[in-house]
C-alpha positions as CSV (number, residue, x, y, z in Angstrom):
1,X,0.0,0.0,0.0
2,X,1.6,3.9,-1.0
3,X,1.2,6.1,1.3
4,X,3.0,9.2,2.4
5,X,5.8,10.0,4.8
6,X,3.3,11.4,7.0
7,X,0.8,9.4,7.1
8,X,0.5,6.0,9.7
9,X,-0.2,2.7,8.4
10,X,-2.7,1.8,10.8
11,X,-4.7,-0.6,8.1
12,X,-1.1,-2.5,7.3
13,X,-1.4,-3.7,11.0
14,X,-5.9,-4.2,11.4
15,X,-5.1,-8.2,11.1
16,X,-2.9,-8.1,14.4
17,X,-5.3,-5.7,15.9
18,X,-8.0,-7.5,15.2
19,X,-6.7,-10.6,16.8
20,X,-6.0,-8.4,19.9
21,X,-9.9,-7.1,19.8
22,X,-11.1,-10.9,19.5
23,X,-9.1,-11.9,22.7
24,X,-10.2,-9.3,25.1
25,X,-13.4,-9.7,23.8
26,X,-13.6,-13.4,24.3
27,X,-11.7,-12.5,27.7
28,X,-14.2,-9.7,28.7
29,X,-17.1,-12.6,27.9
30,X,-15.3,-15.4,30.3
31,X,-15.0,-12.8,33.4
32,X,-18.4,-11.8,33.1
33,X,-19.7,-15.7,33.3
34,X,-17.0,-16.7,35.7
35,X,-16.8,-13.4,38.0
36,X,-20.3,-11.5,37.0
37,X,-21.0,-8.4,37.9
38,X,-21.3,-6.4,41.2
39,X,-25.1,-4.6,41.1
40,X,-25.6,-2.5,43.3
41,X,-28.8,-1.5,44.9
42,X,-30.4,0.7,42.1
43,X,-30.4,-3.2,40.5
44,X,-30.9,-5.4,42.9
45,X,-33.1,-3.3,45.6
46,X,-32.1,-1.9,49.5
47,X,-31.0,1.1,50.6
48,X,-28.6,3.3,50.7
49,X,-27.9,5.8,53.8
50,X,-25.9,8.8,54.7
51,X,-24.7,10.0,58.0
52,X,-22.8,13.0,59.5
53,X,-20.9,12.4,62.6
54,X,-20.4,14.7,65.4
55,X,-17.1,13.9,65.9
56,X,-14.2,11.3,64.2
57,X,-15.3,8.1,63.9
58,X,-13.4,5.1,62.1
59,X,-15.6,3.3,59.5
60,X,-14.4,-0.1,60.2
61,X,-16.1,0.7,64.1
62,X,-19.2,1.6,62.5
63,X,-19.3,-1.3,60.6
64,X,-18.7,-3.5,63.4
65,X,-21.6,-1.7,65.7
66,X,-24.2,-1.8,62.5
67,X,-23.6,-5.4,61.7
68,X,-23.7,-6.9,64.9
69,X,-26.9,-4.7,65.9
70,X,-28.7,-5.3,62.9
71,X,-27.8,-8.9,61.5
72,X,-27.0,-7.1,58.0
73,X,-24.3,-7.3,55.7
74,X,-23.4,-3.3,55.7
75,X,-20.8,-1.6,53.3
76,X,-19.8,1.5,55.2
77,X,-17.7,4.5,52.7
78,X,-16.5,7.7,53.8
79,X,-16.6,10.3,51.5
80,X,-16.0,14.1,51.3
81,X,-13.4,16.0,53.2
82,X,-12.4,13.3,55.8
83,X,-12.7,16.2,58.8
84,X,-16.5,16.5,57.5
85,X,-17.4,12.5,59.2
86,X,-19.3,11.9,56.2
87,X,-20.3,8.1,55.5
88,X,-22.6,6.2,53.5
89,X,-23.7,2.7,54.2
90,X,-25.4,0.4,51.5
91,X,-27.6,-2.6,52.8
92,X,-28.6,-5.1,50.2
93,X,-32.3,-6.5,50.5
94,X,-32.6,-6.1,54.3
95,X,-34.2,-9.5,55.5
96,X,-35.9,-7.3,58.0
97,X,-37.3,-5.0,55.0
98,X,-36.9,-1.3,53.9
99,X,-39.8,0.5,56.1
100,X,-38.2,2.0,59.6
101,X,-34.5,0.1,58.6
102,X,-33.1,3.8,59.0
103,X,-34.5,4.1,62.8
104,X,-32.9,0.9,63.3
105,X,-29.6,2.4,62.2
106,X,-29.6,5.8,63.7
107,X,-30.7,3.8,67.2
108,X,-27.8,1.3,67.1
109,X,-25.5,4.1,66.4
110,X,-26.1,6.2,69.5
111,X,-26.5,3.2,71.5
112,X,-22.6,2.8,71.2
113,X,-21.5,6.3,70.2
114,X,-24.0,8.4,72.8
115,X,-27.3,9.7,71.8
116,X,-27.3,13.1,69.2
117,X,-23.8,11.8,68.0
118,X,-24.6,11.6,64.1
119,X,-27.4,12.8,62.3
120,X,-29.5,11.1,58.8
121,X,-28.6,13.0,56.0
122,X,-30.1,11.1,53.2
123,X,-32.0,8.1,52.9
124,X,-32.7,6.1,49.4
125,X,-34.5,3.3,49.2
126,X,-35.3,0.9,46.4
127,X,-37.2,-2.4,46.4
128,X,-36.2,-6.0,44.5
129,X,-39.1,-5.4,42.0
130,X,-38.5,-1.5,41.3
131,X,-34.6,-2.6,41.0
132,X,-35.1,-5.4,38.3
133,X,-37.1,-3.3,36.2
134,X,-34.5,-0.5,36.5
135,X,-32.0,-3.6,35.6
136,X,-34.3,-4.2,32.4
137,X,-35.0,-0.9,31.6
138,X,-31.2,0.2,31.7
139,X,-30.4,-3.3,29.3
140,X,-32.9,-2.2,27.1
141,X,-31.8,1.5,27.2
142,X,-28.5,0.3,25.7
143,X,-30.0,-2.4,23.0
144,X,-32.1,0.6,21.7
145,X,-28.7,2.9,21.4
146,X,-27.2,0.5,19.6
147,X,-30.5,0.2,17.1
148,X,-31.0,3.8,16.2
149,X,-27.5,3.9,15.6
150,X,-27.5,1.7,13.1
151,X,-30.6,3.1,11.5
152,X,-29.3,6.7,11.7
153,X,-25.5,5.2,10.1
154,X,-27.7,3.4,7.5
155,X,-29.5,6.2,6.3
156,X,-26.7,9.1,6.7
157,X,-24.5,6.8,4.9
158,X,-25.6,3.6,4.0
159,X,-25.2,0.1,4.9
160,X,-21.7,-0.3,4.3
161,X,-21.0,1.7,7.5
162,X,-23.4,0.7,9.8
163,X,-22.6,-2.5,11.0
164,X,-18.8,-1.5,11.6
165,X,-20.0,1.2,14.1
166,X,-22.5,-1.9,15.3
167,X,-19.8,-3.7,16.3
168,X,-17.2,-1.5,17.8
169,X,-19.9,-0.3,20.2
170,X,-20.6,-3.4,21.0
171,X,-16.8,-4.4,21.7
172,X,-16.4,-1.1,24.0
173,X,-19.4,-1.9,25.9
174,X,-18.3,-5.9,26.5
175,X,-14.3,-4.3,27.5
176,X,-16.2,-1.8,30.0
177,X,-17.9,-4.6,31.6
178,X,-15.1,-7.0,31.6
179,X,-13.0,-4.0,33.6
180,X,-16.0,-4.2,36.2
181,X,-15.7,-7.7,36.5
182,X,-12.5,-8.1,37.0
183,X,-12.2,-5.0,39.6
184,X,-15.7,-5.6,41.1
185,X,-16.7,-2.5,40.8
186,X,-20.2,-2.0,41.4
187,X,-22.7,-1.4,39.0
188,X,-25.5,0.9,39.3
189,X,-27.4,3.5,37.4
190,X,-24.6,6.3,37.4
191,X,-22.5,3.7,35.8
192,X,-25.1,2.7,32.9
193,X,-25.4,6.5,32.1
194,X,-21.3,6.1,31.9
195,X,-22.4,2.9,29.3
196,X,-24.8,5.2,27.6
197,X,-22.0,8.4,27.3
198,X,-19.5,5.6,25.9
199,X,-22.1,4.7,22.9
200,X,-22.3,8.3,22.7
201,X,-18.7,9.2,22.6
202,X,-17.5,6.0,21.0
203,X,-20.1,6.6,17.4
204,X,-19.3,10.4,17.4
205,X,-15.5,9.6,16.8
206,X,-16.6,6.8,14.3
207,X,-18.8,9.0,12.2
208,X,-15.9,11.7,12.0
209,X,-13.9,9.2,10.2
210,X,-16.9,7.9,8.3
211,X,-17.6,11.2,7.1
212,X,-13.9,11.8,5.7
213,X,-14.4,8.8,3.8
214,X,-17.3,9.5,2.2
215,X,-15.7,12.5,1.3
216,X,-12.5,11.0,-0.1
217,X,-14.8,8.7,-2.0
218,X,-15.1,11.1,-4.1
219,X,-12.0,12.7,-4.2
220,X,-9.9,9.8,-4.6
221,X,-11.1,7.8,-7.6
222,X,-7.6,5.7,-8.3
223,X,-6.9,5.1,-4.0
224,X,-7.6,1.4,-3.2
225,X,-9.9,1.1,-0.3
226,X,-7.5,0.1,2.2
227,X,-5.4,3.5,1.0
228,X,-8.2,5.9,1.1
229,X,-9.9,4.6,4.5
230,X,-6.1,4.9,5.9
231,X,-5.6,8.6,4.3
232,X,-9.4,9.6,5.9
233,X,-7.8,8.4,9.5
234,X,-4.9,10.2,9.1
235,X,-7.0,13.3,7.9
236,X,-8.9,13.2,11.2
237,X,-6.2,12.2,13.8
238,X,-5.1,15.7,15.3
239,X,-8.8,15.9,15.9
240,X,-9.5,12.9,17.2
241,X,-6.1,13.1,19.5
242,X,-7.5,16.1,20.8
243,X,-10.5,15.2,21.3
244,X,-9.8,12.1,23.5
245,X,-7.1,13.4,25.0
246,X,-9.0,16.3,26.4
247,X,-11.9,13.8,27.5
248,X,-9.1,11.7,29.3
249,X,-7.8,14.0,31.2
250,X,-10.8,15.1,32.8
251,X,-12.3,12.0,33.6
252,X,-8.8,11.0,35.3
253,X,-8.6,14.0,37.5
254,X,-12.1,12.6,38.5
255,X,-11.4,9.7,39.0
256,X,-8.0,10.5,41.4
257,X,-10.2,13.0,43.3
258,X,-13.8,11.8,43.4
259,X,-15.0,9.0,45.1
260,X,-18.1,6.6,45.0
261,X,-20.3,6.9,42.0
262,X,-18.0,9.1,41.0
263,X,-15.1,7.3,40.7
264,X,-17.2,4.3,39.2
265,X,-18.4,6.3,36.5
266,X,-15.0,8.1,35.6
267,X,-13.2,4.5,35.7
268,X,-15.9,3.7,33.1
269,X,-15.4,6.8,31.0
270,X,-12.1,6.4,30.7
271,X,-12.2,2.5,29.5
272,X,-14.5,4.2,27.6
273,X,-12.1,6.8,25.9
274,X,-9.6,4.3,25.3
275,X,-11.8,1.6,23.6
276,X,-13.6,4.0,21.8
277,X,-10.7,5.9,20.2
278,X,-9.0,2.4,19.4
279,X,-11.9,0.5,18.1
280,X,-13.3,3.5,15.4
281,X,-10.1,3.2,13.7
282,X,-9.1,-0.6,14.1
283,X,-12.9,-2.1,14.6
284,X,-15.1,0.0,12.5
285,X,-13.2,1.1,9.8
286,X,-11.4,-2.6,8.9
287,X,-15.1,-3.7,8.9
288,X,-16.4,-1.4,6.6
289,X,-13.2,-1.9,4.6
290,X,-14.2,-5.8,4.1
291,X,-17.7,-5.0,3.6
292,X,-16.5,-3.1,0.6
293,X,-15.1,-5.6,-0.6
294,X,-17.2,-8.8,-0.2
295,X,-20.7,-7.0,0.6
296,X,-22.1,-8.0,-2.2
297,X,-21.9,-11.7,-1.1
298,X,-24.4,-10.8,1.8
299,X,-26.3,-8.8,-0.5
300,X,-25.2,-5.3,-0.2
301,X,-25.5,-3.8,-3.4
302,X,-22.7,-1.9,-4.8
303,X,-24.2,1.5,-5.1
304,X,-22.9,4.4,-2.9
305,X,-25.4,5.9,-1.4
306,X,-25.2,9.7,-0.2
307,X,-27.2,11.5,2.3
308,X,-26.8,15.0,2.6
């Protein structure tokens, strides 16, 4: 393949790449059926509690003094300015159920640490039912993503495009969830609007690309495929360097300094950054390169379609 002194080869090496995509694919797969994932309580139902402390107060102690009071598995997290003795406590499906469960709390508290020692900040509550259908709804939420996507490629380009974009979505979700697996990060519903921002994110940077092919379809009659989809990456790289670069940076300076959901949803966004970014240019655009070429055996036709 010619190309300039400028420009990177990134389709002489799509095979390897390729091969690389398959194998943490399949490995994303295999920790998500052998680990699963960690749901938290906006999926699986209980509640979720916040208390301010009079004075310093070591969260392993209150664990200790809420688990042995209430006969609950508790997950106690401090977060804020540690002088501020702000914590949070999750309680999966109480066995004693939801209604009054933050009385229960707030008494075994003062019972060890003196009465008026912390107050209830927040309290949310959701129950088993409410939390699978916010499970379904938030699966759902992403199949349909992935649908209109593919109708909205299809008919601003056409069909040749679509399925490439399809699948690199699909392997940056399936790479996001294998990082939660194998981290045990929890999974809730700030982390599915993470999901939902990667789709986002991930198809913007495809269609940038997309569109300077189309472009260069035009322009560059005598080009091969392979030599035109490489010049249109090249022709969008300072953006898209920019772009994810700027995006990375800020969801790693939240994820160093925030904490909780926080943190969950800026470790997602910035698997997110990095799959996205890869797979537009080594997913998407080898895909629609060997569409191109052997569409017409699955019935593509062979007539460019433009939508302006």
């Amino acid at each position: 393949m010619q190309i300039t002194k400028k420009e990177i080869p990134f389709m002489k090496y799509q095979g390897y790449l390729l091969i690389l995509s398959l194998v943490l694919t399949i490995g994303s797969l295999i920790l998500l059926f052998t680990h699963g994932l960690d749901f938290g309580i906006d999926f699986k139902g209980g509640i979720k509690l916040q208390y301010k402390f009079n004075t310093a107060v070591d969260s392993a102690r209150i664990q200790e003094i809420l688990e042995k009071a209430l006969n609950e598995k508790v997950a106690v997290q401090q977060f804020g300015d540690p002088k501020g003795n702000m914590f949070a406590f999750d309680i999966l499906k109480p066995s004693q159920g939801i209604e009054g469960f933050s009385a229960r709390v707030t008494q075994a508290l003062e019972s060890e640490l003196g009465a008026g020692s912390t107050t209830l900040v927040k309290e949310e509550a959701v129950g088993p039912k409410a939390g699978e259908e916010l499970r379904r709804k938030g699966e759902l939420a992403v199949i349909v993503a992935w649908i209109l996507i593919l109708v909205y490629i299809g008919y601003r380009f056409d069909f040749y495009f679509s399925p490439g974009a399809i699948v690199a979505l699909i392997h940056d979700i399936i790479i996001a969830l294998g990082a939660f697996a194998i981290t045990g990060r929890e999974i809730n519903l700030t982390v599915l609007a993470a999901f939902l921002t990667i789709i986002g994110y991930s198809v913007n940077d495809t269609i940038i690309v997309y569109d300077r092919v189309r472009e260069n379809l035009k322009k560059y009659k005598t080009l091969s495929i392979e030599e035109l989809v490489n010049k249109s990456i090249n022709e969008t790289l300072s953006r898209t360097i920019v772009t994810s670069l700027t995006m990375f940076f800020v969801v790693v300076v939240l994820f160093i300094k925030g904490e909780g959901d926080i943190q969950d949803f800026a470790f997602a966004m910035i698997i997110g950054v990095i799959t996205g970014t890869y797979s537009s240019i080594f997913i998407a655009s080898p895909i629609y390169i060997f569409l191109k070429k052997h569409g017409h055996r699955f019935g593509l036709s062979s007539k460019q379609v433009s939508h302006r």
